[in-house]
C-alpha positions in Angstrom: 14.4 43.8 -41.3 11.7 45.2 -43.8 8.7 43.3 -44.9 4.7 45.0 -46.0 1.6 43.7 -44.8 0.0 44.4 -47.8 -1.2 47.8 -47.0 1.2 50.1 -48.0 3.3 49.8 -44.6 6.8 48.6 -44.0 7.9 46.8 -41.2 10.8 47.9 -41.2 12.8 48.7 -37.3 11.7 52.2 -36.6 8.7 53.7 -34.2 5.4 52.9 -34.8 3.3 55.8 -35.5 -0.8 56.2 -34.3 -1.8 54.8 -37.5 0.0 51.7 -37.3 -1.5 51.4 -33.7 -4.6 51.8 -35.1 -4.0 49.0 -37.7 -3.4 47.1 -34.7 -6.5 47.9 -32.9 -8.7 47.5 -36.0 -7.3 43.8 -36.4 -7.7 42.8 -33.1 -11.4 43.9 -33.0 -12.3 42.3 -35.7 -10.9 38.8 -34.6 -12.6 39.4 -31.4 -16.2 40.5 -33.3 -15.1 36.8 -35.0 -14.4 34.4 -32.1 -18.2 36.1 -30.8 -19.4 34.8 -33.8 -18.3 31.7 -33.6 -19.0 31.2 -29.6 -22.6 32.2 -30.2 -22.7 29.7 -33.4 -22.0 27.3 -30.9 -24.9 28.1 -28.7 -27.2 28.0 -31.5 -26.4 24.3 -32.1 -28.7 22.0 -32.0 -26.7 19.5 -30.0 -26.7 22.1 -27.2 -29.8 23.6 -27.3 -30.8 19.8 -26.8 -28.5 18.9 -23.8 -29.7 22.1 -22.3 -33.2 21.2 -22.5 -32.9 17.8 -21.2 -30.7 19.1 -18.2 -33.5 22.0 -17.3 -36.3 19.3 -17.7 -34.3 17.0 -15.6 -33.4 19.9 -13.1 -36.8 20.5 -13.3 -37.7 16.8 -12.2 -35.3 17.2 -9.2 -36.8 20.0 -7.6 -40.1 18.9 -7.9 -39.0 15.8 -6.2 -37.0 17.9 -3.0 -40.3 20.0 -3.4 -42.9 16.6 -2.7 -40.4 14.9 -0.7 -40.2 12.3 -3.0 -36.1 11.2 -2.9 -36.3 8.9 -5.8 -37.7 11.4 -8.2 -35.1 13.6 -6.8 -32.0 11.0 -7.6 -33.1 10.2 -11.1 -33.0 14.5 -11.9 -29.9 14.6 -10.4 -28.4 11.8 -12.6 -30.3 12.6 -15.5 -28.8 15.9 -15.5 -25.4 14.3 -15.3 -25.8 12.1 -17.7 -27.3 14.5 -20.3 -24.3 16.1 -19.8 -22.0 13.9 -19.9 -23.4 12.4 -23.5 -23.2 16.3 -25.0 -19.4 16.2 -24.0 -19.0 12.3 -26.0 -20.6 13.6 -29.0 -18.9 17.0 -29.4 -15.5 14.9 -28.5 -16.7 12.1 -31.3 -17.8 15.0 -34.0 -14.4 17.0 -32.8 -12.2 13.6 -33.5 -13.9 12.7 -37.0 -13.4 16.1 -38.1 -9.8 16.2 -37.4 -9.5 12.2 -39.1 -10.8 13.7 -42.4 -8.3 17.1 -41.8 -10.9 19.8 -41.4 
């Protein structure tokens, strides 16, 4: 079986020597350096840096509420953080399922 990768090398069924190792080892660090990238795009997001706000400001709110003893103020941080939550996970769903309907 022989094919090339573009790079000068054969893949043909014989033993891989240290540079083809290192070919390896480049690739692989670069798609990690990549899916980084992308992970840290998605913290940068508006969307999230906006459910994490509301869920700290509504953490916030409970503890202040367990802090004065006040139980109602306490409830509606608790809820509000599951709720902000909650709408993050339907809109990325919603965004996800309209970009796969037009095939990005």
């Amino acid at each position: 079986m022989t094919g090339s990768d573009g790079y000068g090398r054969d893949y043909s069924l014989r033993k891989l020597d240290a540079c083809d190792y290192r070919y390896f080892i480049d690739y692989h660090s670069v798609y990690r350096r990549r899916e980084k990238i992308r992970i840290m795009e998605k913290f940068k997001s508006r969307k999230f840096l906006m459910c994490l706000a509301a869920a700290l400001a509504s953490i916030g709110a409970s503890i202040a509420g367990l802090a004065t003893s006040n139980e109602k103020v306490a409830t509606v941080g608790i809820v509000c953080t599951i709720v902000s939550s909650a709408i993050y996970a339907f809109c990325e769903a919603w965004v996800d399922s309209k970009g796969i309907a037009k095939g990005e």
